[in-house]
C-alpha positions as a LaTeX table, in Angstrom:
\begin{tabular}{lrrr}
\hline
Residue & $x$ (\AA) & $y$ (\AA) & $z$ (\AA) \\
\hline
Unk1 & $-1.21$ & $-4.56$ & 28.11 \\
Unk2 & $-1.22$ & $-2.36$ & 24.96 \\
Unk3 & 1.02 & 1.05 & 25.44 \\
Unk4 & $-1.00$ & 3.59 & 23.26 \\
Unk5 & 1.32 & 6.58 & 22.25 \\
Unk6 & $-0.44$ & 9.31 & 22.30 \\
Unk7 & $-0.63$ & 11.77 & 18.75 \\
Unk8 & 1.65 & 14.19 & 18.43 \\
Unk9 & 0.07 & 16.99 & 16.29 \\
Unk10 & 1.86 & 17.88 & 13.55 \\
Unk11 & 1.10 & 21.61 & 12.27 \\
Unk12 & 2.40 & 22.79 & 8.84 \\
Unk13 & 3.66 & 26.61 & 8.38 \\
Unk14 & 3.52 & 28.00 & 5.39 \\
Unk15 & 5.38 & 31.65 & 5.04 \\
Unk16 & 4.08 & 33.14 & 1.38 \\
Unk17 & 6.43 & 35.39 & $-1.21$ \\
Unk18 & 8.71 & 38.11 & 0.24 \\
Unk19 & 8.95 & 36.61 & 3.58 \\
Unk20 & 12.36 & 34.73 & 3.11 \\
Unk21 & 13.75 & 38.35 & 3.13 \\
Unk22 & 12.92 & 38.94 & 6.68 \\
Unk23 & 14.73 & 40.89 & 8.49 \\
Unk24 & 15.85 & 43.55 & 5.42 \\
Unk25 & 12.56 & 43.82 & 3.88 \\
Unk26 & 10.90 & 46.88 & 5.45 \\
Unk27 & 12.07 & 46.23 & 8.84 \\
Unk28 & 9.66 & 49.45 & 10.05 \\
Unk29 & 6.74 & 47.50 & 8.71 \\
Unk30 & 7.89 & 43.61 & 8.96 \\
Unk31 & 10.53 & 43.49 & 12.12 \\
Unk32 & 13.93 & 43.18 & 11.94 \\
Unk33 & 13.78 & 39.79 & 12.65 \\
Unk34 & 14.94 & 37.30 & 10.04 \\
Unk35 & 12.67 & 34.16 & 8.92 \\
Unk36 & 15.10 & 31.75 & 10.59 \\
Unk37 & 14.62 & 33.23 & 13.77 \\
Unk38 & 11.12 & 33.36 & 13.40 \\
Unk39 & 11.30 & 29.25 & 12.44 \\
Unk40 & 13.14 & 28.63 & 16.01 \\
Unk41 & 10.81 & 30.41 & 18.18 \\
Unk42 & 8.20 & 28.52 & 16.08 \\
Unk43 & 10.06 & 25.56 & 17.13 \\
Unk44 & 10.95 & 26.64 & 20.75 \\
Unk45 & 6.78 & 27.05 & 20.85 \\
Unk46 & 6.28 & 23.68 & 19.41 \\
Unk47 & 8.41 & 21.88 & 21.98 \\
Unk48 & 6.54 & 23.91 & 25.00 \\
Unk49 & 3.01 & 22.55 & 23.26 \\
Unk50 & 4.54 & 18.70 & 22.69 \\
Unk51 & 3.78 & 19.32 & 19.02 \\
Unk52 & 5.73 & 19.05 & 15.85 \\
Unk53 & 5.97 & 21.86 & 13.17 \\
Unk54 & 6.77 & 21.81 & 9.46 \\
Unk55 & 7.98 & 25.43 & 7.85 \\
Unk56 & 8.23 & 25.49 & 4.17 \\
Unk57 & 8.55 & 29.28 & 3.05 \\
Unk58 & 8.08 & 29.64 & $-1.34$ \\
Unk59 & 7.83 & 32.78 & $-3.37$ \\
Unk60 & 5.62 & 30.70 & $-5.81$ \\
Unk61 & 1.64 & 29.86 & $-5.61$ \\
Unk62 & 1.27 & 26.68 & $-7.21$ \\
Unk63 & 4.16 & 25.66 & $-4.36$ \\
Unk64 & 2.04 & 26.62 & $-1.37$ \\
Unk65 & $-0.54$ & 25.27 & $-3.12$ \\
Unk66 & 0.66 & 22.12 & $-3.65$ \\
Unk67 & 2.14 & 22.11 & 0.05 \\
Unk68 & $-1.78$ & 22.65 & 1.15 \\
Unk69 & $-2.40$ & 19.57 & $-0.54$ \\
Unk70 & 0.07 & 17.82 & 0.60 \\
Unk71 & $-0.92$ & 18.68 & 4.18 \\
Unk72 & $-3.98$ & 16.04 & 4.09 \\
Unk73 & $-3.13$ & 13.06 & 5.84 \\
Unk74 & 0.01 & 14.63 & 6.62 \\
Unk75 & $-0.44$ & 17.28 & 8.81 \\
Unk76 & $-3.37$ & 18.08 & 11.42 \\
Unk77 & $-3.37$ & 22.09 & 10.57 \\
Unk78 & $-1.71$ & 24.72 & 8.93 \\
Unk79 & $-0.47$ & 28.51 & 9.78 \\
Unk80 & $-0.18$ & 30.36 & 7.00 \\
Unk81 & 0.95 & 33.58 & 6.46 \\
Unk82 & 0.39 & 33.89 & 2.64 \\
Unk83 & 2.24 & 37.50 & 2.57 \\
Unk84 & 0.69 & 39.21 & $-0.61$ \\
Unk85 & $-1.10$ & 35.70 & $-1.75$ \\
Unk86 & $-3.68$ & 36.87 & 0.91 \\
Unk87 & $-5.36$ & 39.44 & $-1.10$ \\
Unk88 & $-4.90$ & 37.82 & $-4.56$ \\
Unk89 & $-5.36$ & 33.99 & $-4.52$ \\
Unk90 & $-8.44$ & 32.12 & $-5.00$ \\
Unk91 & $-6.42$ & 29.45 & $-5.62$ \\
Unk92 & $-4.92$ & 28.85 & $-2.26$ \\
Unk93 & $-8.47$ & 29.73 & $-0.37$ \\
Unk94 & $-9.66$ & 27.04 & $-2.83$ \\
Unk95 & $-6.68$ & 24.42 & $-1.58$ \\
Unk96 & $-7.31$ & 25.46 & 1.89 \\
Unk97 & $-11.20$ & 24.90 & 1.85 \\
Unk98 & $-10.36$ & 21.48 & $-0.39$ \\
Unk99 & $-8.27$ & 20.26 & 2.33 \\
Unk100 & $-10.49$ & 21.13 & 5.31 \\
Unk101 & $-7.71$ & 21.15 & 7.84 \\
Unk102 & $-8.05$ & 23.42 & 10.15 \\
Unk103 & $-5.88$ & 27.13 & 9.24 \\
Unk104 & $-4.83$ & 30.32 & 11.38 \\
Unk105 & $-3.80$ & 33.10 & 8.82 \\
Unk106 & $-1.12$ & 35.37 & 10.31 \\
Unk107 & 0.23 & 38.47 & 9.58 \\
Unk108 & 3.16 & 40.23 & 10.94 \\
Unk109 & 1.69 & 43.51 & 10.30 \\
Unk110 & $-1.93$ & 45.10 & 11.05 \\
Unk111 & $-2.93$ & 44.63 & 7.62 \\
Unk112 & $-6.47$ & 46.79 & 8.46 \\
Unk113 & $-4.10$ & 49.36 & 9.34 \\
Unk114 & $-2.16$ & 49.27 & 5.79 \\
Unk115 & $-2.93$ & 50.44 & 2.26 \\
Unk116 & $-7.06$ & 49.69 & 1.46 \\
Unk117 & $-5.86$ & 46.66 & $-1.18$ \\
Unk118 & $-4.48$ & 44.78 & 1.87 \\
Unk119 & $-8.15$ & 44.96 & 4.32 \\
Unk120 & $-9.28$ & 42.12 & 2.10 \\
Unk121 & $-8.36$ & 38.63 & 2.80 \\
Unk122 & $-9.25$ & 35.61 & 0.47 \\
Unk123 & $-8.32$ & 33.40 & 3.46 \\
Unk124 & $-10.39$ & 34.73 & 6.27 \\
Unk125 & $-13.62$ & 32.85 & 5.14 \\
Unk126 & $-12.16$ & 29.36 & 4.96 \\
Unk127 & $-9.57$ & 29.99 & 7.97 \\
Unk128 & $-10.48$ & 29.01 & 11.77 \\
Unk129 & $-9.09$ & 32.72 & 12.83 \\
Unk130 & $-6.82$ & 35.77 & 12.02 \\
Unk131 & $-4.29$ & 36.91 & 14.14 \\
Unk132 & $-2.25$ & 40.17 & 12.54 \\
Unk133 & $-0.02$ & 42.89 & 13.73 \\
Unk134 & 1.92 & 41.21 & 16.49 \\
Unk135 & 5.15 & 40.87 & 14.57 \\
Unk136 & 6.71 & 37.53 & 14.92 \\
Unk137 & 4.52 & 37.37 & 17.90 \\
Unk138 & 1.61 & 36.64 & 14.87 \\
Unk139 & 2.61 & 33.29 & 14.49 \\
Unk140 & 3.88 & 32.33 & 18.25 \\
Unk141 & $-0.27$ & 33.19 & 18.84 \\
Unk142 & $-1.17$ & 31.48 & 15.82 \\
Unk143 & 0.26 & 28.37 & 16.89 \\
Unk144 & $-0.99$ & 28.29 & 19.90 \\
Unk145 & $-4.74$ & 29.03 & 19.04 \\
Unk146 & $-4.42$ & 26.16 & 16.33 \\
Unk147 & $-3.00$ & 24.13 & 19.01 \\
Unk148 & $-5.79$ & 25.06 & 21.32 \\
Unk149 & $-8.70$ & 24.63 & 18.54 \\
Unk150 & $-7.60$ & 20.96 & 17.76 \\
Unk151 & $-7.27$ & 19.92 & 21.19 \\
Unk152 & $-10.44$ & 21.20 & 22.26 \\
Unk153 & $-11.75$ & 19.68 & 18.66 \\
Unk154 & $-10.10$ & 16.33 & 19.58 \\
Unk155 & $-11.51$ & 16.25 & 22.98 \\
Unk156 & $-15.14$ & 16.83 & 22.02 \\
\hline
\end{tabular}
């Protein structure tokens, strides 16, 4: 009798430039919650879904781009919250639609709420959805709708 295990889905975050400084930066704006405590309750979330996350937080494009790449055959989606990188980077839109894993974008803050050079996202047309302005709670929901959106994906 063959035991099949069944997949555990592994989901990559990716936290973009500025957001190792967590918990000083801005806290009015960004929380006063540091990136390491955001990593556990990404990993406390994990656990409760039976699925396995990856953080990797960088300062530096070509790093998150490379960790996009990386992702294929690695990793089964991605959350990404590429801070400033949103509204600037072609380049990691372009490794996100290269890879075609599924991607939530997050935001801690309401970035439609924020100054007009922040409303535009590079990310939103290759991403499965947007979730912004929840504070840590961004990613917690993130999770869970990627979670959600390759189970249902899987199932079909």
């Amino acid at each position: 009798m063959h035991n099949s295990q069944p997949r555990v889905l592994s989901i990559l975050v990716l936290h973009g430039p500025n957001l190792n400084l967590l918990g000083q930066r801005e806290p009015g704006i960004y929380g006063s919650l540091t990136l390491t405590a955001i990593n556990k309750l990404l990993a406390a979330t994990a656990e409760e879904l039976e699925v396995k996350v990856v953080p990797l937080q960088s300062n530096h494009e070509g790093t998150l781009v490379d960790a996009i790449h990386q992702a294929l055959g690695q990793h089964h989606g991605i959350v990404i919250n590429a801070g400033a990188y949103t509204h600037t980077s072609v380049a990691i839109r372009d490794a996100i639609a290269a890879v075609n894993l599924p991607a939530v974008e997050v935001h801690l803050s309401n970035i439609y709420r924020r100054e007009e050079f922040r409303h535009h996202s590079y990310l939103a047309s290759v991403v499965v959805g947007q979730i912004s302005g929840f504070g840590a709670q961004s990613y917690l929901l993130g999770l869970q709708a990627l979670v959600h959106h390759l189970q249902v994906a899987s199932s079909s």
